[in-house]
N, CA, C and O of each residue as an XYZ file, in Angstrom:
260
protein
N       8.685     -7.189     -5.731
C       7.592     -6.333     -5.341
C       6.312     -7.167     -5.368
O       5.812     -7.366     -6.476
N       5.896     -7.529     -4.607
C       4.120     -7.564     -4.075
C       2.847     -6.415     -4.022
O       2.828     -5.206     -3.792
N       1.853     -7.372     -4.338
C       0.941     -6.150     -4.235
C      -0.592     -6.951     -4.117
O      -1.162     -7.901     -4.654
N      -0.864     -5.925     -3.054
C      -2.706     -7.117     -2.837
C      -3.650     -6.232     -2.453
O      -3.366     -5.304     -1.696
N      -4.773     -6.408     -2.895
C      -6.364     -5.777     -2.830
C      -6.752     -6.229     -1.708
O      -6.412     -7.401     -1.550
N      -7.250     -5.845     -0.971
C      -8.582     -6.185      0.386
C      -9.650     -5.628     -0.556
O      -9.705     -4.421     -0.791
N     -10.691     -6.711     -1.217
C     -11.641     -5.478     -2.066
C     -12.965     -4.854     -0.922
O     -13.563     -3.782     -1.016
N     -13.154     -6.017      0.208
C     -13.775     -5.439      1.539
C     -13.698     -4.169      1.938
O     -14.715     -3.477      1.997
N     -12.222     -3.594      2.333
C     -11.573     -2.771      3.116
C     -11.125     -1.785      2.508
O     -10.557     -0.852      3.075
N     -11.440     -1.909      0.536
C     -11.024     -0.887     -0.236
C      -9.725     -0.805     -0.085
O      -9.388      0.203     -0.706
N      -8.335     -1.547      0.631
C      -7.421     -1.161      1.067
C      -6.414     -1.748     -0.384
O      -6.791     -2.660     -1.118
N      -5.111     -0.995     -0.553
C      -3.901     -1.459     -1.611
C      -2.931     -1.759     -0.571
O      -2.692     -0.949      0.324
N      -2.323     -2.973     -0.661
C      -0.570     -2.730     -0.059
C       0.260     -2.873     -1.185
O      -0.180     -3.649     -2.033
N       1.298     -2.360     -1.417
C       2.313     -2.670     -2.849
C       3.530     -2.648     -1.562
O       3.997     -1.600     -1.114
N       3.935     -4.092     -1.070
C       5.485     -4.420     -1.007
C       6.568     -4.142     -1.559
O       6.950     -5.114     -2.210
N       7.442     -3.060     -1.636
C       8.633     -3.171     -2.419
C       9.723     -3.473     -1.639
O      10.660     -3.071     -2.328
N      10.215     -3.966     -0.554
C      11.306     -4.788     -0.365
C      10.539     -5.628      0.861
O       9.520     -5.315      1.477
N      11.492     -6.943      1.011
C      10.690     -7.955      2.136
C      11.963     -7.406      2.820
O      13.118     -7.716      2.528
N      11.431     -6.253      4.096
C      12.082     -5.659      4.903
C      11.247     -5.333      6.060
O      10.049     -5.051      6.084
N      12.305     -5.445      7.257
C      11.176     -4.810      8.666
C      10.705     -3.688      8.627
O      11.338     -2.742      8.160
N       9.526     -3.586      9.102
C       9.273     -1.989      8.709
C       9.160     -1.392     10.486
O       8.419     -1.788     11.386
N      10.266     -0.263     10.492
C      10.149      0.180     11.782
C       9.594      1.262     12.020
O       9.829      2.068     12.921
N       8.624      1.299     10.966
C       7.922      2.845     10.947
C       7.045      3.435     10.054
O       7.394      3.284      8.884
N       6.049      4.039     10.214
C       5.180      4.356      9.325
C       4.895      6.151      9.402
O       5.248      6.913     10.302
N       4.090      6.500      8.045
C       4.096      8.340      8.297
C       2.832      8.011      6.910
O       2.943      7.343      5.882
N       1.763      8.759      7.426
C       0.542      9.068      6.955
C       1.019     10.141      6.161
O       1.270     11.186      6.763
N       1.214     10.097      4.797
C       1.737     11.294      3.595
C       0.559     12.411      2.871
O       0.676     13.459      2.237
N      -0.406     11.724      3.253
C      -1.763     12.099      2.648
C      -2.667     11.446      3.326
O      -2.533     10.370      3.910
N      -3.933     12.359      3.209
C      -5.196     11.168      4.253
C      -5.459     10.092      3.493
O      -5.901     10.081      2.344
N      -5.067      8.874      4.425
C      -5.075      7.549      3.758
C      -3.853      6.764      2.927
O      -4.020      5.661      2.406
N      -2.754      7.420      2.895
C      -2.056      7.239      2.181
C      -0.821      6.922      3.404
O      -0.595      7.759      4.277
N      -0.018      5.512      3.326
C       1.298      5.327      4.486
C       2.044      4.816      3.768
O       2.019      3.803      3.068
N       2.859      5.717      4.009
C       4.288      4.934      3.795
C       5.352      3.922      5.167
O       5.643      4.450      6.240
N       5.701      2.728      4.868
C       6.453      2.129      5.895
C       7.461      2.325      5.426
O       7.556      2.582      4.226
N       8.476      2.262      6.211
C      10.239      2.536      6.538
C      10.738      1.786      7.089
O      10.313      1.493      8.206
N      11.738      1.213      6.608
C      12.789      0.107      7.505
C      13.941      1.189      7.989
O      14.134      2.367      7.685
N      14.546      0.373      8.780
C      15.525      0.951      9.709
C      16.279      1.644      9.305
O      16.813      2.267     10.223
N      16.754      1.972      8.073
C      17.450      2.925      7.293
C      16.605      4.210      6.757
O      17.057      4.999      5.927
N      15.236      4.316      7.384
C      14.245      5.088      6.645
C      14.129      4.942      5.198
O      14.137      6.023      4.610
N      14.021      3.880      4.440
C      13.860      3.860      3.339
C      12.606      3.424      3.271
O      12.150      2.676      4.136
N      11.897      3.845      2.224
C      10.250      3.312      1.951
C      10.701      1.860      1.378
O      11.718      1.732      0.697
N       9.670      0.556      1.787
C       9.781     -0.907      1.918
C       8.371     -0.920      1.894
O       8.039     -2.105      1.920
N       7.135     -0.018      1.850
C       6.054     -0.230      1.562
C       4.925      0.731      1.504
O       5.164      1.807      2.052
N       3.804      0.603      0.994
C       3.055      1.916      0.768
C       1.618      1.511      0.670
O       1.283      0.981     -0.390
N       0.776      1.663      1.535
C      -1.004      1.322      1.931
C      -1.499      2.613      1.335
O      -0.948      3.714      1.329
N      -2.974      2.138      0.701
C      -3.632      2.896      0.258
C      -5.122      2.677      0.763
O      -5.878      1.942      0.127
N      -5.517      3.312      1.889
C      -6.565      3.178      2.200
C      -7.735      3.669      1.879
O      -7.682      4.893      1.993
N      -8.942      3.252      1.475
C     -10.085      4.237      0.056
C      -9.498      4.114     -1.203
O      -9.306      5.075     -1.948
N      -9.124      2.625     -1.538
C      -7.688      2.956     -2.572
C      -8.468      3.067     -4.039
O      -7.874      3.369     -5.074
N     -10.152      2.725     -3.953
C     -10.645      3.035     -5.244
C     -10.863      4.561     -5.495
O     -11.363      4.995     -6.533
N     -10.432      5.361     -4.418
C     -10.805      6.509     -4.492
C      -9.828      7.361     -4.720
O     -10.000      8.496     -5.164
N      -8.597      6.793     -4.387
C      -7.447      7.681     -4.420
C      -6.354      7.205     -5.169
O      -5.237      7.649     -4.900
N      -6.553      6.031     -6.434
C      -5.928      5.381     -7.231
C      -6.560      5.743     -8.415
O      -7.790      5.780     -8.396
N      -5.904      6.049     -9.563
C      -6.492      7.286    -11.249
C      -7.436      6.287    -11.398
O      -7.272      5.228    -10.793
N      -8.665      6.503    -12.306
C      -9.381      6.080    -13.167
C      -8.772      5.225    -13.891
O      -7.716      5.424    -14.491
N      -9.690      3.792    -13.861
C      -8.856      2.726    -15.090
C      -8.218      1.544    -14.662
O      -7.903      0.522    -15.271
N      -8.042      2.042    -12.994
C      -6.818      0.769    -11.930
C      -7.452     -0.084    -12.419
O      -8.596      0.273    -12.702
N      -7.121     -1.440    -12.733
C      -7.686     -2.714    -12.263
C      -6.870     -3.732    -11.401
O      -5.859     -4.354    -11.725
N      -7.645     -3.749    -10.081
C      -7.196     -4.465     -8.965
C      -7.706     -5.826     -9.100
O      -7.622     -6.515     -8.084
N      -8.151     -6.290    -10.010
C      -8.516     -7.380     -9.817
C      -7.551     -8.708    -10.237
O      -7.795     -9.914    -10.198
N      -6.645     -8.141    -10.552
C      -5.565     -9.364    -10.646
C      -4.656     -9.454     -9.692
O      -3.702    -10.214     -9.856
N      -4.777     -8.749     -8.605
C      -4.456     -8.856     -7.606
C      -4.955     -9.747     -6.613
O      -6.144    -10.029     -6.765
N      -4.330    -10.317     -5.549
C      -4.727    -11.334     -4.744
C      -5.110    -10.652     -3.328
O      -4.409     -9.920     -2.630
N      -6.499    -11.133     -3.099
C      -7.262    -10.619     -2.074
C      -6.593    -11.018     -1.205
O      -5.990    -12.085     -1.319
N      -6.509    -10.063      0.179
C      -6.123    -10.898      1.332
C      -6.824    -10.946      1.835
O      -6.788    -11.591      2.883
């Protein structure tokens, strides 16, 4: 599992499998889940992610992209 801050773009990605993703579905405003070909979640964006991640996150050990 991977995981990286845009602290610019406010954006989260958390990688959980290095898989194609043939698909995406907006679950919440700002919130995507990607799907590989089996529809399994392989990844999950958080866009506004200081806003919609609990009190306390610290993204900063995360690697900016």
């Amino acid at each position: 599992m991977k995981s990286r801050y845009d602290r610019e773009a406010d954006a989260l990605y958390v990688q959980l499998a290095d898989a194609t993703i043939v698909g995406s579905e907006e679950v919440r405003p700002g919130i995507m889940l990607d799907f590989d070909a089996a529809g399994r979640v392989v990844g999950i964006e958080i866009l506004d992610a200081s806003e919609h991640v609990a009190e306390g996150a610290d993204f900063a050990h995360l690697v900016a992209a």
